[in-house]
N, C-alpha and C positions, 0 to 999 in steps of 0.2 A: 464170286464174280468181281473180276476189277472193274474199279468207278474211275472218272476221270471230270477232272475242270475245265468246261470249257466257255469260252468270250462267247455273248450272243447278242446281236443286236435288237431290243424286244418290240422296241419301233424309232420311227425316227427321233434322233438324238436320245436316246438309252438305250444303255448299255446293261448287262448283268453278267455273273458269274452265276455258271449250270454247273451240279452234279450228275453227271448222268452213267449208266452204266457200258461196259465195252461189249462187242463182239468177243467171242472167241477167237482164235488163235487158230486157222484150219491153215490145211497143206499148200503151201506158197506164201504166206502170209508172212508178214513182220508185225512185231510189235514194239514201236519207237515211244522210249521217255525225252520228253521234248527237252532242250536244254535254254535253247534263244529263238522268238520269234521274232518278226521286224516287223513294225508298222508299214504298209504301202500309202505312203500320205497323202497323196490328190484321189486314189482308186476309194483307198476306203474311209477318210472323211466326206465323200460320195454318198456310199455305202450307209455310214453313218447317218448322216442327215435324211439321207430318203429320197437320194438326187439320179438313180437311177432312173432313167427315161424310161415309162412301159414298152417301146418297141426295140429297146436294150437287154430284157430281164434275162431273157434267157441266152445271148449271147456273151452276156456279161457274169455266167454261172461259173465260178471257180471250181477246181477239178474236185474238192472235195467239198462245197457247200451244202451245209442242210438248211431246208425253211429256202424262204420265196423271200423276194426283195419285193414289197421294202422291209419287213418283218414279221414275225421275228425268224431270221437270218444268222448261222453260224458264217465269217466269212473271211479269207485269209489265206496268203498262200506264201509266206515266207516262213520257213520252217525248217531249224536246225537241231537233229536229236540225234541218240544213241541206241542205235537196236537190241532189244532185252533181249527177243525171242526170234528167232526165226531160220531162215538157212545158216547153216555154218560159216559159209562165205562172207553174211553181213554181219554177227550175231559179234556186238562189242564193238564194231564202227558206226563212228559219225557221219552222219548223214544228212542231206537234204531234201526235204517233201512239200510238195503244194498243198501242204495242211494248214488248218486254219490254227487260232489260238486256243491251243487247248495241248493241258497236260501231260497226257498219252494217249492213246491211238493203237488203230489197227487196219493195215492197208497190205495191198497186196504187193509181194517184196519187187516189181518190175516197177511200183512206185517211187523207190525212192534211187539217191542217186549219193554213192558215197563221195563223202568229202575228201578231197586229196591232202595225203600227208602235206604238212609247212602247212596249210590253210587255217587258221583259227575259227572254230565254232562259232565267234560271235559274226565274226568277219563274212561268213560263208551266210551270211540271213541275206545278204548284198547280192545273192545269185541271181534274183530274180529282176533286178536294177538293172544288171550287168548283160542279162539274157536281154532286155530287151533294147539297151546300147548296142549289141549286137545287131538286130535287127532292124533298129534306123540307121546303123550305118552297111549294112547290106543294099538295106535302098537307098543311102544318099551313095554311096561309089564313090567315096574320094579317092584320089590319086597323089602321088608322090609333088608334093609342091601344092598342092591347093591352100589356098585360103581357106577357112573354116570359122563361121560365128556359129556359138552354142548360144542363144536365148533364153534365159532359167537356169539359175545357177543353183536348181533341187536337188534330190536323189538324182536325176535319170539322167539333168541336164548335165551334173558332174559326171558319174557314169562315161556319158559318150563324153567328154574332153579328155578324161586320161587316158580314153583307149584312141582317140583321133591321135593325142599326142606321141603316140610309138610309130605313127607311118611314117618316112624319112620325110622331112621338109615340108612338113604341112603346118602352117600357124594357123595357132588356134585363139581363140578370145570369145571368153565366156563371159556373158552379159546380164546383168542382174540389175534391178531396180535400188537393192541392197546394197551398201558399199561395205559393209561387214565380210560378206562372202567373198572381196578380195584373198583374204587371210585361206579363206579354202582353196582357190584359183593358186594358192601362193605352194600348197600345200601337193596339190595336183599338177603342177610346174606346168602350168598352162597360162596364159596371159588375163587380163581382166580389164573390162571397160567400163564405163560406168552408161546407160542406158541415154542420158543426156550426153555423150560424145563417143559414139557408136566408131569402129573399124567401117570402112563403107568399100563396093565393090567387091564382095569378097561371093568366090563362085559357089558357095555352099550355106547356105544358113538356114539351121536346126532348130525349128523352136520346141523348145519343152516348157513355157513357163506358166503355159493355164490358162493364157489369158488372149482376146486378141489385141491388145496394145503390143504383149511380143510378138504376136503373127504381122502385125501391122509392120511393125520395127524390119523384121526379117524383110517383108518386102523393099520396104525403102533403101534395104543393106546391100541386097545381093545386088550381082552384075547383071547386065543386059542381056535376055535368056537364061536366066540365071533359074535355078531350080530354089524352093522353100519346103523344108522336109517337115510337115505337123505332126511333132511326133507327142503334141497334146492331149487329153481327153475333155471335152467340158461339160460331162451331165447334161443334167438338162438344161446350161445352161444358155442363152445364144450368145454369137458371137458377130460384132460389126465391123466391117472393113471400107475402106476408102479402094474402091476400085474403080475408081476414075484417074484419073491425073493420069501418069504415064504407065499406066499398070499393062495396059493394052500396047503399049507403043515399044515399049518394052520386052515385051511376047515373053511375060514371066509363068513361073509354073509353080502352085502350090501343089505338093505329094502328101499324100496322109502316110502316117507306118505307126502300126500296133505291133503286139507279141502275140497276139491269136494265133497268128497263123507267120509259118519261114515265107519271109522276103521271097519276092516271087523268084530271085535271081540266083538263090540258093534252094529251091523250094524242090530241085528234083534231084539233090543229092545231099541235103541235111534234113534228117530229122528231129522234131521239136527235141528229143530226149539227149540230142548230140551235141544241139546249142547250148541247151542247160548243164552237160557236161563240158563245153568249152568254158562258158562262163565260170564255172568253179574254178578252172585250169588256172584263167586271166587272177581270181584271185589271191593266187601268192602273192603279185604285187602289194606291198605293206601301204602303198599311200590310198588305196580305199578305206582305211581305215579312219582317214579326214571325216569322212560320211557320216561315223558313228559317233554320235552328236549327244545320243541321251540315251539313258538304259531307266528302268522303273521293275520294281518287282508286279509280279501276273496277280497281286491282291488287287492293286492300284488300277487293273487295266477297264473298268467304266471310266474311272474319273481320266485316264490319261486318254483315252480314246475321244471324250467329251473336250477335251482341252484344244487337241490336236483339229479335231470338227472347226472347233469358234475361231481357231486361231490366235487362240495366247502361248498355243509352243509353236515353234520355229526351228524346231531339229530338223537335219538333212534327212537319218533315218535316225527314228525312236527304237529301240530293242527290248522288248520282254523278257527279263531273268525268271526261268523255271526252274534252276536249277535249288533255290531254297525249298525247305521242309514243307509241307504241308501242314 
């Protein structure tokens, strides 16, 4: 029987590395050796900590989670491997799966989703970033010439600036508290402001930065009727707003957008599994690869999971190397 390694969260703030044994290998099935996983840094230092809200748990279940949040919890869904076994069709391509951190696997082959040739394996751990840049900007609608502030210059926040940046005439300026993350804004040939002297009036602003001082910022940014896309998540944490002053006079409009579920506007002719294949598509472009900030081998991943939690790293996205020996 094949055994496999996998990341489990055994309560909040610890982490371990499992031995555990596989399923068998039955008709339709793949069996993928992982090669690169990627950390989802706000979801699962979440995750981590034990910050899932109870009336969260179970809409918050990733497609392949085992164990209950808050633990102990396998949990993770960026997942780039190579199928050992399975239909002839996939059997030797790379691919990518809403699998958690772990070695090898066995999922049924309508799971996973092959990487398109030019795409590099590590690069393609970004699908699920990328899937959900898709989807805040499905519901923000921007148009040819808009104004655009991205708020959080993260993963998700960089994400939607480089794909705002392909629509003809739309300036983009991506806003961070950080003046370092210029150098990425520089890299994603999108513009940068620093959060002390903001672009103001601008008819679109996307917060991704976690917090409400950027949801606050976005309101003070946008224009008059102006929409604010929350494309945050904050556990359980709360968040305060100034909704007095001219928030009302204004007739402004905060929109929440996840990746649970396709953008209501795309939602009766794309399916989840078509998104996740366009966003592979989007990754030829080489400058996503600005993102990939840190890589750690899969022995390291308590201690780097633990790091990542407290906030002494600051990668865009972390990546897990599987591909060394056992």
């Amino acid at each position: 029987m094949l055994e496999a390694t996998a990341f489990w969260v055994e309560r909040p703030g610890v982490g371990a590395l499992r031995h555990e044994p596989l399923p068998q290998v039955g008709d339709g099935d793949v069996l993928v050796k992982t090669l690169h996983t990627g950390v989802s840094r706000g979801t699962e230092a979440s995750v981590f900590g034990g910050h899932v809200p109870e009336s969260e748990r179970e809409r918050m279940r990733a497609p392949f989670q085992q164990g209950d949040f808050p633990g102990p919890v396998k949990y993770g869904y960026l997942n780039v491997g190579v199928v050992e076994r399975g239909p002839e069709s996939l059997t030797g391509h790379v691919v990518f799966t809403l699998f958690p951190h772990q070695s090898e696997f066995v999922v049924p082959a309508d799971a996973v989703i092959p990487v398109p040739n030019g795409v590099p394996a590590r690069r393609a751990v970004l699908a699920g970033a990328v899937e959900t840049a898709i989807n805040v900007l499905w519901d923000a609608a921007p148009v040819v010439g808009d104004r655009v502030s991205v708020v959080g210059a993260g993963m998700i926040g960089c994400c939607v600036a480089r794909l705002l940046r392909g629509i003809p005439g739309v300036d983009v300026a991506l806003i961070d508290i950080n003046p370092a993350r210029r150098t990425v804004a520089d890299q994603l040939g999108v513009g940068f402001a620093d959060i002390a002297n903001p672009p103001r009036d601008r008819d679109i602003v996307i917060n991704t930065s976690g917090s409400d001082a950027g949801l606050q910022l976005a309101l003070e940014t946008v224009v008059t009727e102006g929409v604010v896309i929350e494309a945050s998540w904050y556990a359980d944490r709360p968040a305060t707003l100034m909704l007095g002053a001219d928030f009302h006079s204004r007739r402004l409009t905060i929109r929440s957008s996840q990746v649970g579920a396709v953008a209501a506007r795309r939602r009766g002719d794309r399916t989840t599994r078509e998104r996740l294949a366009l966003a592979l598509e989007l990754l030829h472009d080489p400058a996503f690869d600005a993102l990939l900030t840190g890589e750690s081998s899969w022995r390291d991943l308590p201690e780097v999971m633990a790091s990542i939690a407290g906030g002494s790293r600051t990668d865009l996205c972390h990546t897990i190397n599987w591909g060394e020996p056992g």
